[in-house]
C-alpha positions in Angstrom: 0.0 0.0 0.0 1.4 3.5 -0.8 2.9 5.2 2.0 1.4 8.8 3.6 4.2 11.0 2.5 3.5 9.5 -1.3 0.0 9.6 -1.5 -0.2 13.3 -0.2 2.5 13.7 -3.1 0.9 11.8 -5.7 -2.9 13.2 -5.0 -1.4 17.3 -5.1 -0.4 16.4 -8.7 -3.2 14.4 -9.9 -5.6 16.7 -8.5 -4.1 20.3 -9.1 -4.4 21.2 -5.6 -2.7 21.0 -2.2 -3.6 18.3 0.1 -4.1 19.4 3.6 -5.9 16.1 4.9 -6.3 12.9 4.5 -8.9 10.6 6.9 -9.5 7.1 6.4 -13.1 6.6 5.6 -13.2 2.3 5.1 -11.3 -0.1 3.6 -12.3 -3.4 2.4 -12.3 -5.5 -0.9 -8.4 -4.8 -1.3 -8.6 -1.3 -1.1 -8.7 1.4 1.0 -11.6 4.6 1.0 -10.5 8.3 1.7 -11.8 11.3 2.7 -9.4 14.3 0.9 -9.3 17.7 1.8 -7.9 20.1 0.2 -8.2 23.9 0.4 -10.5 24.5 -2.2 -12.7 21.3 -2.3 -12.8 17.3 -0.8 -12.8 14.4 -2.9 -13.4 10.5 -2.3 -10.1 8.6 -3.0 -10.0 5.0 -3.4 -6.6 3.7 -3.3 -5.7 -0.3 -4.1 -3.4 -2.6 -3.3 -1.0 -4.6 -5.9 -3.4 -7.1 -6.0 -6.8 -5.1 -6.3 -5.3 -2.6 -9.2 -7.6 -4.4 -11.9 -10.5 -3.8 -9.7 -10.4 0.1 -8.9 -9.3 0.3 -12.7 -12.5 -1.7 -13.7 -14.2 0.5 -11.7 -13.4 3.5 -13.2 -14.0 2.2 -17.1 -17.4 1.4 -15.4 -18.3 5.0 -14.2 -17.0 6.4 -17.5 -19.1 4.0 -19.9 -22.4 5.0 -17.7 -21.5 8.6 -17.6 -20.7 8.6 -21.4 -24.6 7.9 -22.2 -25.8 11.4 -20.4 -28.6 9.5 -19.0 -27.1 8.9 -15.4 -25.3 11.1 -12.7 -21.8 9.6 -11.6 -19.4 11.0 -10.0 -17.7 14.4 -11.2 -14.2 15.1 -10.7 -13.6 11.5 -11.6 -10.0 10.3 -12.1 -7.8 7.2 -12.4 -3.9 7.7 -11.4 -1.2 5.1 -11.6 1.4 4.9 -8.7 3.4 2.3 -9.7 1.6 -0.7 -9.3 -1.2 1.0 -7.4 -4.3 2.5 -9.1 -6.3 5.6 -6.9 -9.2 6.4 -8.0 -10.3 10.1 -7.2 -14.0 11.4 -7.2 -16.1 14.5 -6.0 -17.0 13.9 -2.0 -20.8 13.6 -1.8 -22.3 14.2 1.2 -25.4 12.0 1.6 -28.3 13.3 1.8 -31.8 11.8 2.5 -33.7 11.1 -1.1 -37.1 12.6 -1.8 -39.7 11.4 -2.9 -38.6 14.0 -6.0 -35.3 11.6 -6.2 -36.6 8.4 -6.9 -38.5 9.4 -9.4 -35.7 11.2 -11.0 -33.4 7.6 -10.4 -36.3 5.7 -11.8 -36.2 8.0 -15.1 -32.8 8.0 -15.2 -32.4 4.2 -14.7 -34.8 4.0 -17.7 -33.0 6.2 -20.1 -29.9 4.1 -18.9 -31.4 1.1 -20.4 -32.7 2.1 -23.6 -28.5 2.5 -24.6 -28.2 -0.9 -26.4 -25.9 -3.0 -28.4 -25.5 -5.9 -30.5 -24.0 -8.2 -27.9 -24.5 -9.3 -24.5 -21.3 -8.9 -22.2 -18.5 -6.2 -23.1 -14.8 -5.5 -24.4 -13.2 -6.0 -21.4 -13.9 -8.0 -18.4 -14.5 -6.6 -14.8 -15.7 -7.5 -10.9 -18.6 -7.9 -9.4 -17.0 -7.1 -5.6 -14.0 -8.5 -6.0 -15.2 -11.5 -7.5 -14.2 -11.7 -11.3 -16.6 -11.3 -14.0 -16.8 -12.5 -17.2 -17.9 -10.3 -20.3 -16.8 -12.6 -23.2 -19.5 -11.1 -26.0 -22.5 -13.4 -26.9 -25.7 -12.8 -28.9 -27.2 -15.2 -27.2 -28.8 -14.2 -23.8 -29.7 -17.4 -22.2 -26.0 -19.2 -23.2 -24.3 -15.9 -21.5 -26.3 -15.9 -18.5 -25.9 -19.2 -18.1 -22.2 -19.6 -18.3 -20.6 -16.4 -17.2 -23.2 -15.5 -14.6 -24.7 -18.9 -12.6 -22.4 -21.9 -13.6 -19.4 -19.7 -13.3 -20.7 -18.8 -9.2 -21.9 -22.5 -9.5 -18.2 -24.2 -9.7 -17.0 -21.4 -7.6 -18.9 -22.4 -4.8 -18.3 -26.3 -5.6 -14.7 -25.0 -5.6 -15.1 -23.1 -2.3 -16.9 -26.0 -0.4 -20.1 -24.2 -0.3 -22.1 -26.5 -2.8 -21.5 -30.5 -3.3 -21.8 -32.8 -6.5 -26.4 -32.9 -5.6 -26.6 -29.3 -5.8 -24.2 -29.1 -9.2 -26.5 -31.0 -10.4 -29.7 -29.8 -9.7 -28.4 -26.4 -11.0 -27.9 -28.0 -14.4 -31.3 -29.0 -14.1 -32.1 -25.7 -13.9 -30.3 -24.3 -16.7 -33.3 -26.6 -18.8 -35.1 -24.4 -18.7 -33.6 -21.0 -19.6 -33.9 -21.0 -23.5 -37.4 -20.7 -22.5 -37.5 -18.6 -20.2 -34.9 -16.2 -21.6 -36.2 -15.8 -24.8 -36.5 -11.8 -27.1 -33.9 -10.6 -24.5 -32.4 -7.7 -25.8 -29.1 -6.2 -24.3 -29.0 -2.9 -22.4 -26.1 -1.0 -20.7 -26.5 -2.1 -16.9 -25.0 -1.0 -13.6 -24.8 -4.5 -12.9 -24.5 -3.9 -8.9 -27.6 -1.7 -8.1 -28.1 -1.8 -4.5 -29.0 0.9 -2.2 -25.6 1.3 -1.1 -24.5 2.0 -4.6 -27.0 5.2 -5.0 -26.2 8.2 -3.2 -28.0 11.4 -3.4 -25.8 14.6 -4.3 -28.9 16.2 -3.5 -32.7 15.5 -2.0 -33.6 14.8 -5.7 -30.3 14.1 -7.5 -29.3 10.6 -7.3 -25.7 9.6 -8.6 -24.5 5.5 -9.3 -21.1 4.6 -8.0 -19.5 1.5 -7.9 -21.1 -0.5 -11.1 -20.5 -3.8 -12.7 -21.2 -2.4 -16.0 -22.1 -4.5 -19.0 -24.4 -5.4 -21.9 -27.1 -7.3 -20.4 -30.8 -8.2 -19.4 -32.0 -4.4 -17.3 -34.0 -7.0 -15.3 -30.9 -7.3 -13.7 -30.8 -4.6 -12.1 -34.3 -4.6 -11.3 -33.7 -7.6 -9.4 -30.8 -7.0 -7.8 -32.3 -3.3 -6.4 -35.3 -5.1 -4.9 -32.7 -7.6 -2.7 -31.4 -6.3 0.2 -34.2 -4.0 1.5 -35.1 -2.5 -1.8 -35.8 0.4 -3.2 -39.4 2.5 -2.5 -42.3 1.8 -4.9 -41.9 5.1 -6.8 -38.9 4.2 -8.1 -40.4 1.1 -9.8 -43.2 3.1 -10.8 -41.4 5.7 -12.5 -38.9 2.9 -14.2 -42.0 1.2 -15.6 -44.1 4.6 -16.7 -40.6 5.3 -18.7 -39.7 1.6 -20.0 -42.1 -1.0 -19.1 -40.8 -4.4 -18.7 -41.6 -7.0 -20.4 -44.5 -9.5 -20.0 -42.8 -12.9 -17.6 -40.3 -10.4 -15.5 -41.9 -11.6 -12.4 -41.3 -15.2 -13.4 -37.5 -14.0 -14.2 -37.1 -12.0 -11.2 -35.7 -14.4 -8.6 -33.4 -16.5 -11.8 -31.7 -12.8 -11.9 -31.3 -12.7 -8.0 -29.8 -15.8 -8.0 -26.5 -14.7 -9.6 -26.2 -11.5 -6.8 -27.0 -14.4 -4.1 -24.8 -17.1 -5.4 -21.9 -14.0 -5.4 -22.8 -13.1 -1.9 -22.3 -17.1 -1.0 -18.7 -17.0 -2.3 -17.7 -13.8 -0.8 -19.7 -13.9 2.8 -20.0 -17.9 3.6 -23.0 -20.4 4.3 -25.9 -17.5 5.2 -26.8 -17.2 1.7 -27.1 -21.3 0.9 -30.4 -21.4 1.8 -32.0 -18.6 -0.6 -29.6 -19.8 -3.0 -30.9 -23.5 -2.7 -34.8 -22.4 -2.4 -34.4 -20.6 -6.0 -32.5 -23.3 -7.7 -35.5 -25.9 -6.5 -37.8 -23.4 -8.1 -37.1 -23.7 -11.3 -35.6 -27.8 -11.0 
């Protein structure tokens, strides 16, 4: 990790002003989060170690792909800088704010407008992370073959491979993939956030919501339908809006938890046994 004396150094330059603090916010997923001060303005500064330089970098292509379409708010002020073998990753400092109900409305628009930026592929030119898991983009036309094999078998054999699942529930899961030609059929690919959780929306203001921290790819926006509703979810405007502006298609219900499953079966091989269970009850489903 890059010392003090070097980061103060190496954030003055980058960011064209003089450093006068720097507090450690969080650290996890092989980097650590910083608050920067500087005497003009603060900025967010995520800084990696060797081994988590491909992540923040993956990151960053991420914001820059969603904030290329106009349709989203991410970050301003955004920056990637190369230490050596270290990437930091610089952003405006957001002070959360509580949404209103103004702000979901504008996320579900937004979200929407997100989604209608297509492409004639599933998956992307580069891979990327979903935490720090890897993820797969290898391009595909075909939705039902991508999701299958780069999203659940790929989590499948990982948690075979972590001891999480055994040779029964291998099995039932290709049981399962039976029956996604059917279900996954007129898919059409959209640009994604690919992690959309409340943690990942923060409000710059009461009714300007920005995305941080996506997976980004060419995929099903079910996705991150599903995901947003895991996890506490989001309130009902927000769907509302999202469906006023780009209504889903007829059989999303009936998608919904298949989608969940891949952000479950992740959180199995990153957080341990708690997440068998609602893994194991959505696999049965669909057996």
């Amino acid at each position: 990790m890059i010392h003090s004396a070097q980061l103060f150094e190496t954030l003055t330059g980058s960011l064209g002003e003089e450093v006068v603090e720097v507090q450690q916010l969080s650290s996890g997923m092989g980097s650590i989060l910083y608050r920067i001060t500087c005497r003009r303005s603060q900025y967010f500064a995520k800084v990696s170690n060797v081994d988590s330089a491909f992540i923040v970098d993956a990151e960053y292509r991420g914001l820059k792909l969603l904030g290329s379409t106009g349709s989203v708010h991410i970050p301003a002020s955004l920056k990637l800088t190369t230490q050596g073998s270290i990437k930091i990753l610089t952003m405006e400092f957001i002070q959360k704010v509580n949404p209103s109900h103004e702000g979901w409305q504008n996320l579900g628009e937004s979200l929407a407008n997100l989604h209608r930026y297509g492409s004639d592929h599933f998956g992307d030119v580069e891979d990327n992370y979903l935490g720090e898991l890897p993820q797969s983009n290898t391009s595909n036309r075909d939705w039902a073959a991508f999701y299958r094999d780069q999203r659940i078998h790929a989590q499948v054999m990982m948690a075979k491979r972590n001891g999480y699942l055994g040779m029964d529930e291998v099995a039932l899961a290709e049981m399962m993939y039976r029956r996604f030609d059917g279900l996954f059929k007129h898919i059409t690919p959209s640009l994604i956030h690919g992690d959309l959780w409340n943690g990942n929306v923060v409000f710059r203001e009461a009714s300007e919501p920005v995305l941080i921290d996506p997976s980004a790819y060419f995929g099903d926006r079910e996705l991150d339908l599903a995901m947003s509703r895991l996890f506490g979810g989001f309130p009902n405007t927000f769907y509302k809006t999202y469906e006023a502006n780009f209504p889903l298609y007829p059989g999303w219900e009936e998608r919904l938890p298949l989608y969940q499953l891949y952000y479950l079966l992740v959180h199995l091989n990153l957080f341990g046994r708690a997440y068998y269970s609602p893994v194991m009850r959505i696999i049965s489903r669909y057996v």
